[in-house]
C-alpha positions in Angstrom: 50.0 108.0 86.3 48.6 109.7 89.1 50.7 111.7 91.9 50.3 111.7 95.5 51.2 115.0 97.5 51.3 113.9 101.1 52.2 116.8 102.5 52.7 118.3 106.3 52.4 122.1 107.2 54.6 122.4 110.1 54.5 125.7 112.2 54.5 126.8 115.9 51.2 127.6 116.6 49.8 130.9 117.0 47.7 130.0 120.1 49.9 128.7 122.1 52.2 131.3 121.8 49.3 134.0 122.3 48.6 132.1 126.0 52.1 133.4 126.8 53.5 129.7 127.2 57.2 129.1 127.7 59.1 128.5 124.1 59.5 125.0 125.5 56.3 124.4 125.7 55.2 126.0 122.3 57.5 123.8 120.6 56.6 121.0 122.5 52.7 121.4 122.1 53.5 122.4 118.1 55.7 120.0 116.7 55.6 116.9 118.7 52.4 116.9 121.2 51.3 113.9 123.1 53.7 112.1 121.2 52.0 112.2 117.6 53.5 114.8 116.2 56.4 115.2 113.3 58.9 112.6 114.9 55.6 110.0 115.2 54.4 110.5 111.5 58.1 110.7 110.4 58.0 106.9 111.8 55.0 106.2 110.0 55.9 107.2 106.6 59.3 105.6 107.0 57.2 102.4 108.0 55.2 102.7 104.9 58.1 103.9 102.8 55.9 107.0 102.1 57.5 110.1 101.0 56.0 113.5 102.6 56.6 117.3 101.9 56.7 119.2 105.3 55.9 122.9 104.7 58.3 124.3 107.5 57.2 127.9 108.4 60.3 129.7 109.4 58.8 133.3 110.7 58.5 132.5 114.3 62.6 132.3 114.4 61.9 136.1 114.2 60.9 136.2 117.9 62.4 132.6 119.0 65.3 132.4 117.4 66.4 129.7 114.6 67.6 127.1 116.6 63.6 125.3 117.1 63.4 125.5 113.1 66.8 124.6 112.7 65.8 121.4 115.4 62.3 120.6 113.3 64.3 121.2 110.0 66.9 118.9 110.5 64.7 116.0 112.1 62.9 115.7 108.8 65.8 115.9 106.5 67.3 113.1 108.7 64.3 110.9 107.7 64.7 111.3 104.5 61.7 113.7 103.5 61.9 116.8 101.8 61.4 120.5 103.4 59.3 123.2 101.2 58.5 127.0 102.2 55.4 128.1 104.8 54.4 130.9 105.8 51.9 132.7 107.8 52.4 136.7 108.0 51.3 137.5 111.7 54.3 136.1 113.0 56.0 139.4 111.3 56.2 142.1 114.1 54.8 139.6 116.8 56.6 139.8 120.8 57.0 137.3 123.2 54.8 137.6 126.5 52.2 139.9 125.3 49.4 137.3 124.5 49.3 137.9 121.0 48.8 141.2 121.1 51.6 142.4 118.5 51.0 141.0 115.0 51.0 141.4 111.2 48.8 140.6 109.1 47.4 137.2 109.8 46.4 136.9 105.8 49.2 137.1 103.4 46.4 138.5 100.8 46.4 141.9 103.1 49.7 143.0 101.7 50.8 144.0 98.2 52.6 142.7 95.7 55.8 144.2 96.5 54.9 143.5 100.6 54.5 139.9 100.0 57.5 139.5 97.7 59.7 141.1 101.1 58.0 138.7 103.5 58.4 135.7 101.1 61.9 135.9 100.3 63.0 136.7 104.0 61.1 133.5 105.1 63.2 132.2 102.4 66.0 133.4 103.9 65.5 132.2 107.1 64.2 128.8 106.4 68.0 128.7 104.6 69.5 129.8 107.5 68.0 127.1 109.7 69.6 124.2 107.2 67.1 123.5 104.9 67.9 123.6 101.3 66.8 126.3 98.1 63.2 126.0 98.7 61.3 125.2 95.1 57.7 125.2 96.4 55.6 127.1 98.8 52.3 127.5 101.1 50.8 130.0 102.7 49.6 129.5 106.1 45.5 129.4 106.4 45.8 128.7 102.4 45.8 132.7 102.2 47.2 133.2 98.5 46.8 135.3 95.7 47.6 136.6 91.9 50.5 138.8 93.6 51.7 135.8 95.7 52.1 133.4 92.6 54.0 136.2 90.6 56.0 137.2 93.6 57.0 133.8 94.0 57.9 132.9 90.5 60.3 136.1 90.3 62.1 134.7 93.5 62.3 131.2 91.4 59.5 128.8 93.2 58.9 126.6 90.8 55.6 125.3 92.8 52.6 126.3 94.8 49.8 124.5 96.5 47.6 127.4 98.1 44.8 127.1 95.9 41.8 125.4 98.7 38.5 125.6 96.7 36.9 125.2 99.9 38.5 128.6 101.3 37.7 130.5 97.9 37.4 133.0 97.3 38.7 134.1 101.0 41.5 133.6 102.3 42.4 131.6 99.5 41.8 134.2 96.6 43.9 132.9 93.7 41.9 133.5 90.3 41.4 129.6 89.6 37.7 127.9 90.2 37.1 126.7 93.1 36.8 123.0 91.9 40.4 123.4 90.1 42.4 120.3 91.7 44.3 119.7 88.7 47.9 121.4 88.3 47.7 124.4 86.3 50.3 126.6 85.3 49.7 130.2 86.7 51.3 133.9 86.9 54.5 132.2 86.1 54.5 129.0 88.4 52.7 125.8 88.4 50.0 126.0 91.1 49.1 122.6 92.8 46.1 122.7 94.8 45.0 121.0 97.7 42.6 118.5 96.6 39.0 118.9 97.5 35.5 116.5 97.5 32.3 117.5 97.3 30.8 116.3 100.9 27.2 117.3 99.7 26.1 119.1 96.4 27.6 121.9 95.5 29.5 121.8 98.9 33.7 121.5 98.3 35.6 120.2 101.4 39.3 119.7 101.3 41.5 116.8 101.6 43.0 117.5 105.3 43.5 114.7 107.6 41.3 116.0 110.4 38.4 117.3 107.8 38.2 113.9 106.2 37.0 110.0 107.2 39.2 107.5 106.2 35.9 106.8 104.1 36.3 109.5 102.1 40.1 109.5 101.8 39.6 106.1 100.6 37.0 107.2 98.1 39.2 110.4 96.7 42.4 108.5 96.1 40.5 105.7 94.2 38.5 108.2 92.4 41.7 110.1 91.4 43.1 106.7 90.0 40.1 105.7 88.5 39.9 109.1 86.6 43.5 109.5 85.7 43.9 112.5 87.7 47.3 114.8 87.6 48.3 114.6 91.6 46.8 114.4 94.5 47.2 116.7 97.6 47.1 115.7 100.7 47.5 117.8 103.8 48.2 117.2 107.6 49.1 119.2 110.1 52.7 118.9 112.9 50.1 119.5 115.5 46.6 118.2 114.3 46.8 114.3 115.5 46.6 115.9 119.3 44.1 117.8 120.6 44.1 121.7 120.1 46.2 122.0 123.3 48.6 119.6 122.4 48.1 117.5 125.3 46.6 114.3 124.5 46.3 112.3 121.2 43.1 113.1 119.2 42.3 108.7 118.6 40.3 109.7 115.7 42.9 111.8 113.9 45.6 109.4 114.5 43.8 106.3 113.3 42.7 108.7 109.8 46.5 109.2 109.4 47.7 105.7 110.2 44.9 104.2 107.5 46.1 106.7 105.0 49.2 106.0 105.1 48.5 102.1 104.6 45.8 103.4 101.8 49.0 105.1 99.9 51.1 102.0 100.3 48.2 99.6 98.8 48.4 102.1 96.0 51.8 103.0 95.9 51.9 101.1 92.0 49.1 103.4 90.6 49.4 107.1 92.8 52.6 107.2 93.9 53.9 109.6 96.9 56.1 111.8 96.0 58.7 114.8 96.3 58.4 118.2 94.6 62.3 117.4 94.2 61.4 114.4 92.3 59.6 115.8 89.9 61.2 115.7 85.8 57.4 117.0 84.4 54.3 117.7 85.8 50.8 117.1 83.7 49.3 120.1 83.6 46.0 121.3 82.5 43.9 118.4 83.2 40.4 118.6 83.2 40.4 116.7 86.7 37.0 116.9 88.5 36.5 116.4 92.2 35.2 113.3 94.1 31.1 113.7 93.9 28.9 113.5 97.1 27.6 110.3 98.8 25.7 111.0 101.5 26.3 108.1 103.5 29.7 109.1 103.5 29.3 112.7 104.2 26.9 110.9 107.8 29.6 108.9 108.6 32.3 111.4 108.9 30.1 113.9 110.5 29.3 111.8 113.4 32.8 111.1 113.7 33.4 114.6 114.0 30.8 115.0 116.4 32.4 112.4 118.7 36.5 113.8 118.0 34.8 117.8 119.2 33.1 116.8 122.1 35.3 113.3 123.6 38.8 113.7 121.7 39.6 117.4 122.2 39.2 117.2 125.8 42.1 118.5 127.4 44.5 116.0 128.6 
């Protein structure tokens, strides 16, 4: 039986603390803008009795302290869904009130083996520290993975990654897999679990992410993935992608995508299944799992709703 992966990368964003905003308000405009945020979709997937894996990236605690991941960490575990590792690098060596201007590395990929392998396992540490449990599966933030990042990660004990985005490859997402690999695979010592992509127009891969996608074309990928037997499915949202990209208003587009996703994966809850990397006994892998082909009438569709989300919904409030 297929799988369903719904998960949720959850992170302060970078831009908002680069405008110098009050930690407040970078929370606030993160985590739970204009009132669709994690505590809304939490609702949701309780509503639908969906389970979700929410990718908590702990650096920022470096700078903020671990009491707003320790907050975000413990809201989720309350509702019942699972926290796994995230991580984006920049936030190492970053200051508050300088715009941005101190950073790392905004692509994991820019460090070594042994560089990543520090970063990984203090995030691991501090995700820990702000009450989550051992974390078993990882992202990296802006899908930036690669060969060193899967075998850091297996010799800290991951047991899971989902990185791989064909539609990033090979950069930032520079894992040695083919692009079109949606299928789990095992890989430098962990199994890899990639975000699932379509092809929106020959030869073109786009990925299965809530505010890239019509509810058209989720539809058509998760029947697909049933029809075709696939391994999993991998779904990915954002904390802070159902508002606009200032956090103040609700994006209506985004919001309606997730809210007809989430009543997709119940209609379909008997033959793809959401579920925990916790939950998991076995995983198939090595499946010779093909992505969703193009339609262009679906591909149309999704682009004039785009159209209409950049220039009407991500007006600030």
């Amino acid at each position: 039986m297929a799988k369903a992966f719904f998960t949720i990368d959850t992170e302060l964003a970078w831009r908002h603390h680069a405008a110098n905003l009050p930690l407040e308000e970078i929370v606030e405009r993160s985590l739970e803008p204009a009132g669709v945020g994690v505590s809304w979709q939490l609702e949701k997937l309780a509503e639908h009795d969906l389970k979700a894996t929410f990718f908590v990236d702990p650096m920022p605690a470096l700078l903020y302290g671990l009491e707003p991941i320790r907050q975000i960490v413990e809201t989720i575990l309350d509702a019942g869904q699972e926290v796994q590792l995230h991580l984006h690098a920049n936030w190492g060596g970053a200051k508050v009130g300088d715009g941005g201007a101190a950073h790392g590395a905004f692509e994991l990929t820019e460090l070594n083996y042994e560089e990543q392998r520090n970063l990984i396992a203090g995030a691991t540490e501090l995700l820990v520290a702000a009450g989550a449990p051992q974390p078993i599966a990882f992202r990296s933030g802006s899908y930036s993975a690669n060969d060193d990042t899967l075998a850091a990660l297996s010799d800290l004990g991951f047991d899971y990654d989902s990185s791989h985005n064909g539609s990033e490859h090979p950069w930032p997402s520079a894992i040695d897999l083919p692009p079109e690999q949606v299928a789990p695979v095992e890989h430098h010592g962990v199994a890899e679990v990639p975000v699932t992509v379509i092809e929106d127009r020959p030869g073109r891969l786009r990925h299965f992410q809530i505010c890239a996608l019509s509810a058209r074309e989720m539809r058509a990928a998760l029947d697909h993935a049933i029809a075709e037997n696939h391994a999993t499915t991998t779904i990915v949202g954002h904390g802070f992608e159902l508002a606009n990209r200032a956090g103040t208003r609700a994006n209506k587009i985004h919001v309606r995508r997730f809210e007809s996703l989430c009543r997709m994966l119940s209609d379909r809850r008997d033959t793809i299944p959401t579920t925990h990397f916790t939950d998991l006994s076995r995983l198939r892998l090595g499946s010779d799992d093909k992505p969703l082909g193009p339609s262009m009438l679906r591909t149309g569709w999704r682009q004039a709703e785009q159209l209409w989300s950049n220039l009407v919904e991500e007006r600030p409030a």
